[in-house]
C-alpha positions as CSV (number, residue, x, y, z in Angstrom):
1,X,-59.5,-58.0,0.8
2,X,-59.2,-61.3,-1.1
3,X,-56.0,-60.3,-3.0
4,X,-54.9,-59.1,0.6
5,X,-55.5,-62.6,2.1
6,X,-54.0,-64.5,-0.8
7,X,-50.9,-62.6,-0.9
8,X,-50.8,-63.2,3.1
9,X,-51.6,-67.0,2.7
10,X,-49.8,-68.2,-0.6
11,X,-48.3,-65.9,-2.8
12,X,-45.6,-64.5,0.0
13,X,-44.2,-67.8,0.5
14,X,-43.3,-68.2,-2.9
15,X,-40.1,-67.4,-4.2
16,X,-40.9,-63.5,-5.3
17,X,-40.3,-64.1,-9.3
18,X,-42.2,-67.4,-9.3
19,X,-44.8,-65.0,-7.8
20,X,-44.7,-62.7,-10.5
21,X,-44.7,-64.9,-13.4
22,X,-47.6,-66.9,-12.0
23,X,-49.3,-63.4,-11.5
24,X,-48.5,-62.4,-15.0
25,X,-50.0,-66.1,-16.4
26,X,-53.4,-65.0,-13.9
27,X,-53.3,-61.6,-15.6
28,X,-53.1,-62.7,-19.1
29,X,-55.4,-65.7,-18.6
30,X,-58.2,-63.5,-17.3
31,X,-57.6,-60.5,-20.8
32,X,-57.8,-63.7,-22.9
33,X,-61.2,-64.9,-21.0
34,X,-62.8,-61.3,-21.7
35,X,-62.4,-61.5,-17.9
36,X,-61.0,-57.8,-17.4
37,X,-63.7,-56.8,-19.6
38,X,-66.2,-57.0,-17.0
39,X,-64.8,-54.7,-15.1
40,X,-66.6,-51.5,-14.6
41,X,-65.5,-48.2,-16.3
42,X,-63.7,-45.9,-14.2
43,X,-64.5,-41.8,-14.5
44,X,-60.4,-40.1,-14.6
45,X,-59.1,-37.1,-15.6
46,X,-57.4,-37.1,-19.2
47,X,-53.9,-36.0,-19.3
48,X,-52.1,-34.7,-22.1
49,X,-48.0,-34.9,-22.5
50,X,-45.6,-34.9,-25.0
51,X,-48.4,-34.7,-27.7
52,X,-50.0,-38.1,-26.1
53,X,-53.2,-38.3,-24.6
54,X,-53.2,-40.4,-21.6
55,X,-56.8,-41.7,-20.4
56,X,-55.6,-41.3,-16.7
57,X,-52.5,-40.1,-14.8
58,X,-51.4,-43.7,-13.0
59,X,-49.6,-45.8,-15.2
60,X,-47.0,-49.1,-14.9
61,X,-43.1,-48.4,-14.6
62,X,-40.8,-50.6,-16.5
63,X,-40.1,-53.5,-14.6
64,X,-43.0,-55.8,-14.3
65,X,-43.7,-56.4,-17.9
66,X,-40.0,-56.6,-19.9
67,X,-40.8,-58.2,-22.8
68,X,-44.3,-56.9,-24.0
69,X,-46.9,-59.8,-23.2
70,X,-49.2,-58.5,-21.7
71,X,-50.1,-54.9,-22.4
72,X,-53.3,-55.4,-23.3
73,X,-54.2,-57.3,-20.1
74,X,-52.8,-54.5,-18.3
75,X,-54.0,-51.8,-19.6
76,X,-57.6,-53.2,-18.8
77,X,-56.8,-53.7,-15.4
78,X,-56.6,-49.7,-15.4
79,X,-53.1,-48.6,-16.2
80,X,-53.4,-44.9,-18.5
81,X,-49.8,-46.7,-20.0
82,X,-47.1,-49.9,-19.5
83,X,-44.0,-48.9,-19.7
84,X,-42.3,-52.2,-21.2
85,X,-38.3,-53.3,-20.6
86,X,-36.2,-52.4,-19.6
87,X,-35.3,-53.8,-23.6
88,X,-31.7,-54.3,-24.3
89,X,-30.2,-54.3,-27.8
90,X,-29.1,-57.6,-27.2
91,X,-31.0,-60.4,-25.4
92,X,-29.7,-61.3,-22.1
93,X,-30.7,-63.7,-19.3
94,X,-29.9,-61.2,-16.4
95,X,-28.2,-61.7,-13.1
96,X,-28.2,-65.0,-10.9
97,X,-31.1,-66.2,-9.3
98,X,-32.1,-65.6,-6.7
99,X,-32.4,-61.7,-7.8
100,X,-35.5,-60.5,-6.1
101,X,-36.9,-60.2,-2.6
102,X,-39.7,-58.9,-0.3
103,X,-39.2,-56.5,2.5
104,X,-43.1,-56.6,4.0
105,X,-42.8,-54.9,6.8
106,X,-41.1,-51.7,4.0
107,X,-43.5,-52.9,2.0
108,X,-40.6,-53.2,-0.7
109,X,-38.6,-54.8,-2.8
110,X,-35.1,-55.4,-3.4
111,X,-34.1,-56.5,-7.2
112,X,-31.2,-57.2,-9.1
113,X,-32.5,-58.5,-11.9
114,X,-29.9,-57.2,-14.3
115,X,-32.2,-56.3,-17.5
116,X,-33.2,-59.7,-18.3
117,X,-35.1,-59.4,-21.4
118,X,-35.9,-61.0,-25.4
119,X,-33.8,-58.4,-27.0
120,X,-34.8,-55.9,-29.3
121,X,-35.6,-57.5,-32.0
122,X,-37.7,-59.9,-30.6
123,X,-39.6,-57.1,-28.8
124,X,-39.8,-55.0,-31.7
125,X,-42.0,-57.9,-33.5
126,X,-43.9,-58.5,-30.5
127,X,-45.0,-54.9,-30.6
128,X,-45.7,-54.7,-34.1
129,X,-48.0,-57.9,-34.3
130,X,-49.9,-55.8,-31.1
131,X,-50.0,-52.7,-33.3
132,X,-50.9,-54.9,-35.9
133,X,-54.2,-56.5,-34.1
134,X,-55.9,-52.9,-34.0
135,X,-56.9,-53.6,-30.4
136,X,-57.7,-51.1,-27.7
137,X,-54.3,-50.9,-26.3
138,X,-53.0,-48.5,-23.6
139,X,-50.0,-46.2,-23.9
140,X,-46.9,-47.8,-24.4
141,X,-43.9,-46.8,-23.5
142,X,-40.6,-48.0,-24.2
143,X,-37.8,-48.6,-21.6
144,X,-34.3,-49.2,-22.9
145,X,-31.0,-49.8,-21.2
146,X,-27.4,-51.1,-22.2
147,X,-26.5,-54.9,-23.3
148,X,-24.6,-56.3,-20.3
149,X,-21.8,-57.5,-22.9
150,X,-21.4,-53.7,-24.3
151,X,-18.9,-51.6,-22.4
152,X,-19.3,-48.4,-21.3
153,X,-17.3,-46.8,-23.8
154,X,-19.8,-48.3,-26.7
155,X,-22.8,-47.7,-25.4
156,X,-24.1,-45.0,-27.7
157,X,-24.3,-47.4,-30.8
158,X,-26.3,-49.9,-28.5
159,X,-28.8,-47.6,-27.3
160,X,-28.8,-46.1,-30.5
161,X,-29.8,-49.9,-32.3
162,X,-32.4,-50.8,-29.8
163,X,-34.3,-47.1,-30.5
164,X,-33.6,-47.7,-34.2
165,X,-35.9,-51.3,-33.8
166,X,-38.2,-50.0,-31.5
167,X,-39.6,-47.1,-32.1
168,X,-41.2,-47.4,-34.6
169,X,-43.8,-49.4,-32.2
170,X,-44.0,-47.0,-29.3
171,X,-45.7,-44.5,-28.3
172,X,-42.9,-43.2,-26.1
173,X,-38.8,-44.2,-25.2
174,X,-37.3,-44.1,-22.0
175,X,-33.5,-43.7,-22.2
176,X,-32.5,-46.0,-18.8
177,X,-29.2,-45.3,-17.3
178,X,-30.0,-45.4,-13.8
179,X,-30.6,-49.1,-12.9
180,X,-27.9,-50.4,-10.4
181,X,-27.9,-53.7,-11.5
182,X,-26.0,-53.2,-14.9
183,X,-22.0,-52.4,-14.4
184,X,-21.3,-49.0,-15.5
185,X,-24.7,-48.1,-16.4
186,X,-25.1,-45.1,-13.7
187,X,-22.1,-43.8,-14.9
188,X,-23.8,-42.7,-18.0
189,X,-25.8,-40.3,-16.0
190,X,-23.2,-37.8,-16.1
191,X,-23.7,-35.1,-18.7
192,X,-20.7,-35.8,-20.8
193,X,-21.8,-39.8,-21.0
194,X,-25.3,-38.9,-21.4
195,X,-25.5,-36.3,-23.8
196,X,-24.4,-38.4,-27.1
197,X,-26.7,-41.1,-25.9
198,X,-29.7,-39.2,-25.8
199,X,-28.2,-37.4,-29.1
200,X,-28.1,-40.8,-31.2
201,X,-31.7,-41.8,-29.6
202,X,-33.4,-38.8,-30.5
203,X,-32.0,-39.5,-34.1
204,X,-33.3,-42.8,-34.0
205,X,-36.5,-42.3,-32.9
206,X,-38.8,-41.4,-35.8
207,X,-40.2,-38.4,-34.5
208,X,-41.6,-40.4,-31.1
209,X,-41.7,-38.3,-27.4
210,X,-37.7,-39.3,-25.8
211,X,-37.4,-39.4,-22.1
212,X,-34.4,-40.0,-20.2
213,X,-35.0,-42.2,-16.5
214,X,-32.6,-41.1,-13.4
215,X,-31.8,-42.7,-10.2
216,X,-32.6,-41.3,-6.9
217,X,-29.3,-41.1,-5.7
218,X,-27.8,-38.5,-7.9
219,X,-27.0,-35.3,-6.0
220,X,-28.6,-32.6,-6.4
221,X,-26.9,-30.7,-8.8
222,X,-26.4,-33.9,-10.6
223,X,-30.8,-33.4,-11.3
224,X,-30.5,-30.3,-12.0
225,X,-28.1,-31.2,-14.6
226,X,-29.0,-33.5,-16.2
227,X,-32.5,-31.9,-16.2
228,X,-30.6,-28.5,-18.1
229,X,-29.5,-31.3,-21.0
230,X,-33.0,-32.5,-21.4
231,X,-34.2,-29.2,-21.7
232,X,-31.4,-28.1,-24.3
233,X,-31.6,-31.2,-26.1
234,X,-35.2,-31.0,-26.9
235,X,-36.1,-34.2,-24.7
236,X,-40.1,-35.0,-24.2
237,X,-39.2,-35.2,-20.2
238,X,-37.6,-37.1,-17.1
239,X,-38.5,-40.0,-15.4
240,X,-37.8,-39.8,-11.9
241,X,-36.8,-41.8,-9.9
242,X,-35.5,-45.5,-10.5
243,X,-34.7,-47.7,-7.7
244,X,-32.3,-46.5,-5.1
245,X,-28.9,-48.3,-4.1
246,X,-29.5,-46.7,-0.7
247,X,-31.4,-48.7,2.8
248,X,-31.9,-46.0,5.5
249,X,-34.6,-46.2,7.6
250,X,-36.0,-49.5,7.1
251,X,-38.2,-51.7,8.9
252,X,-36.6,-54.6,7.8
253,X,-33.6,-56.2,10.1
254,X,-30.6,-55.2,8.5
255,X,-29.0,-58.8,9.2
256,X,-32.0,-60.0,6.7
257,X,-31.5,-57.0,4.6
258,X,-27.1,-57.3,4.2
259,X,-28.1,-61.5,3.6
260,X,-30.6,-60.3,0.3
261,X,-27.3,-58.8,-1.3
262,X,-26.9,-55.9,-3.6
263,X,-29.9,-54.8,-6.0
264,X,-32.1,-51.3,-6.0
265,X,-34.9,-50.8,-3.3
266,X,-38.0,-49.7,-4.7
267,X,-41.7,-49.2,-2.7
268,X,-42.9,-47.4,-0.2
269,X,-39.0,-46.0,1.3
270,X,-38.4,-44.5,-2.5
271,X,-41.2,-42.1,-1.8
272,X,-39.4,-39.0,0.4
273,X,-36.8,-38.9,-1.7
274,X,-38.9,-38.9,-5.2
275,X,-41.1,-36.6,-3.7
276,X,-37.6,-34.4,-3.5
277,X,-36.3,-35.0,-7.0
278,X,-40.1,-34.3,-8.6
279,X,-39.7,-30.8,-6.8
280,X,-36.1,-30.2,-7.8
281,X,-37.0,-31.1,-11.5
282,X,-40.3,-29.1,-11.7
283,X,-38.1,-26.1,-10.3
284,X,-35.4,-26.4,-13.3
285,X,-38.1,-27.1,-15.7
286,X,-40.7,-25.1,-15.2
287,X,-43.5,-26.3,-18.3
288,X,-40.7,-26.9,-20.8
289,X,-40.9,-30.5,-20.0
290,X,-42.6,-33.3,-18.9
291,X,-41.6,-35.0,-15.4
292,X,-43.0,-38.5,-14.9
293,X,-43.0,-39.5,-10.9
294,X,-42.4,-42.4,-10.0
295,X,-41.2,-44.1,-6.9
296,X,-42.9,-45.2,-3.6
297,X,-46.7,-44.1,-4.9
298,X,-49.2,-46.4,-2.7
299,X,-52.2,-44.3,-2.8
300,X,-54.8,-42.0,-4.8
301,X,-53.7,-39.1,-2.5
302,X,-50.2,-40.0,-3.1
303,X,-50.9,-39.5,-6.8
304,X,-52.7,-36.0,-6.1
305,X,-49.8,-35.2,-4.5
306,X,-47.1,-35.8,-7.5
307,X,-49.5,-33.9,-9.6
308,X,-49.8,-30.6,-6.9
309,X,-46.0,-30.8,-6.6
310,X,-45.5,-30.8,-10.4
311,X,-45.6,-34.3,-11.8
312,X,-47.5,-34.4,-15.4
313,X,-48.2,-38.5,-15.4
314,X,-47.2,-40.9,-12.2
315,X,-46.0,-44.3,-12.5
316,X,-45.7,-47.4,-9.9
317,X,-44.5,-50.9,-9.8
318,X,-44.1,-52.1,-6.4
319,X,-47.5,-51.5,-5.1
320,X,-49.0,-53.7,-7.8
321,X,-47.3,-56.4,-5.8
322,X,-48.4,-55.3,-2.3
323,X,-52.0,-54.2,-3.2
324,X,-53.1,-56.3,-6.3
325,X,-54.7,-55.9,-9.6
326,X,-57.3,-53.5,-9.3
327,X,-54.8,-51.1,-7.3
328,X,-54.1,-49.0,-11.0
329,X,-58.0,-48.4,-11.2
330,X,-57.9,-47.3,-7.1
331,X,-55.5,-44.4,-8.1
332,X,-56.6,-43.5,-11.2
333,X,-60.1,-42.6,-9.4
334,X,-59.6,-39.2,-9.6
């Protein structure tokens, strides 16, 4: 109720990533006062993937912290596991500002943040120094995508550095190529593109769980697949879905909507669609693989529901923004 009213009364009107980095100051502030500490325990069912055990199934998608400051802080606040980045091999300042908006009445955002991030070296020390500190930490998962100033054509070596740096720190790499805001990057979805990629980061990754991330616009047999290459090529599991480039059925005016620009829709309109691809995926996989759900989850039944319809672990993002920061520890109630 009092997140509710502040997010009605003074964190809407600020510009949307003003509003998440003061957010991810409050959230750091309050781990570094022992504040989080005083929350109460929550009972959850234990899940175990890709030879991890994860205290619950809810955890954060990549996004909301990219460069690794505040995992800690997070995963008090009742996330199983943070998925950090998306990390590039080389640090980049992302896209023009402004590059992220609220749709409230969706209750969703638009972003086209463009992988702004430290780099992987930088994150790779981060990590370590966290490792380093022996402190109860959650999951952590790593998301990495393509430098902006790569091209296509190179993109193997790129992915293949960042892995190289960070995995020795994670518990888990998520192979991104299905972010809309990086030229070129969906492209590498296709299974000739993909398949070397995933090749050089499974080489690269010190024995550590790989995953590969995929966009809810792929057609069908586009899933399926890439889902088949997962499976041959040994792969921990998929991520599904990213944001989506598509804005049927909105609430929003389209006039307000066509004036925010280009950038992938995440929240609550994702959901139908992931729902879709989870049931698609679990289909071609069967319990070879992990699938990690993420995309328009809002509520604890939402979360039951990933996990009837096949989903191992579920991830969200977007309803940290609309629901606050005891949201993860309202899911994972279960």
């Amino acid at each position: 109720m009092l997140y509710s009213l502040a997010f009605k009364f003074f964190l809407s009107k600020l510009d949307p990533e003003d509003a998440h980095h003061l957010g991810m100051f409050a959230i750091r502030l309050a781990s570094s006062l022992r504040l989080t500490k005083l929350l109460p325990k929550i009972k959850s069912a234990s899940v175990s993937a890709f030879g991890l055990t994860f205290n619950a199934p809810f955890g954060l998608a990549a996004g909301f912290d990219k460069n690794a400051v505040a995992v800690r802080a997070l995963g008090e606040l009742g996330f199983s596991h943070v998925e950090i980045g998306t990390v590039t091999a080389i640090a980049q300042d992302g896209n023009d500002k402004p590059r992220l908006f609220r749709l409230k009445a969706d209750r969703a955002l638009i972003n086209r943040m463009g992988f702004n991030n430290d780099g992987a070296e930088v994150v790779a020390k981060r990590l370590e120094k966290l490792r380093a500190s022996k402190q109860k930490l959650p999951i952590i998962g790593v998301n990495i995508g393509k430098s902006r100033v790569v091209e296509v054509e190179d993109a193997v070596s790129d992915y293949e550095a960042s892995a190289r740096l960070l995995a020795p720190f994670a518990d888990y790499l998520a192979v991104n190529v299905s972010s809309p805001n990086t030229p070129g990057l969906r492209s590498l979805q296709s299974v000739e593109a993909l398949k070397p990629i995933l090749e050089a980061v499974l080489a690269q990754a010190k024995g550590k769980p790989v995953l590969v991330k995929i966009a809810p616009d792929l057609a069908d047999e586009d899933v399926v697949a890439v889902a088949k290459l997962a499976k041959k090529l040994g792969l921990a599991g998929v991520i599904a879905t990213n944001t989506t480039i598509s804005r049927a059925g909105l609430k929003t005016a389209s006039t307000k909507v066509e004036a925010m620009g280009a950038g992938g829709l995440s929240g609550a309109p994702v959901n139908a669609r992931s729902i879709e691809v989870l049931r698609l995926l679990k289909k071609t996989l069967g319990d070879d693989l992990a699938v990690v759900s993420v995309g328009g989850v809002e509520t604890k039944e939402q979360v039951l529901e990933r996990m009837k319809a096949g989903a191992t672990l579920v991830q969200g993002y977007t309803g940290f923004i609309y629901f606050g920061p005891l949201w993860a520890r309202k899911l994972n109630r279960i």
